[in-house]
C-alpha angles and dihedrals in degrees: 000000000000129000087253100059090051094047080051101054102041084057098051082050091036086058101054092047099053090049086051095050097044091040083059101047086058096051096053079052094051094053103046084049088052084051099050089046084050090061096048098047085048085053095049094046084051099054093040080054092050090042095046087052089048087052100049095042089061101044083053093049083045100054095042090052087053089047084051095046087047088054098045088050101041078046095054090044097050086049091046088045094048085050095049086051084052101053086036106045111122125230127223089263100047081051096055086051095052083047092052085047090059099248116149121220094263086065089038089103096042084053108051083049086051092054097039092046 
């Protein structure tokens, strides 16, 4: 064999075995950089889940404290309502006038606020 045919074909196995080391190399790169992406994409799932629980806490807390508003109002409004029947509660007599008006039962009311107003 010549010097030639031995340049040649440690070339020819020179050739193989470079692409395999750098190929490798690369993939080696290629996986740390996956990792890494996997972290961050673990990161990112964590914080939308915290996010998503912060949310949903206060839109719960939101939606009790309206409930809680609703009830103090409706509240306020039965007890303004029971003092306006009160104050405007007819007597028999005045009764006997609304019937002497001409009012039915369905105006009695109407008209007691009328009289008193």
């Amino acid at each position: 064999m010549s010097v030639q045919h031995i340049l040649l074909a440690a070339l020819l196995l020179a050739v193989p075995i470079s692409m395999k080391y750098v190929l490798a190399f690369e993939v080696r790169k290629m996986v740390a950089i996956l990792k890494a992406n996997e972290r961050y994409v673990s990161r990112l799932t964590s914080r939308c889940a915290a996010l998503d629980r912060e949310v949903v806490a206060n839109a719960l807390a939101q939606v009790e404290d309206q409930g809680h508003r609703s009830r103090t109002r409706r509240s306020l409004i039965e007890e303004d309502l029971e003092r306006i029947h009160s104050r405007h509660r007819p007597s028999q007599l005045d009764r006997a006038e609304m019937v002497d008006l001409g009012h039915t039962n369905g105006d009695a009311l109407s008209a007691a606020a009328e009289a008193y107003a």
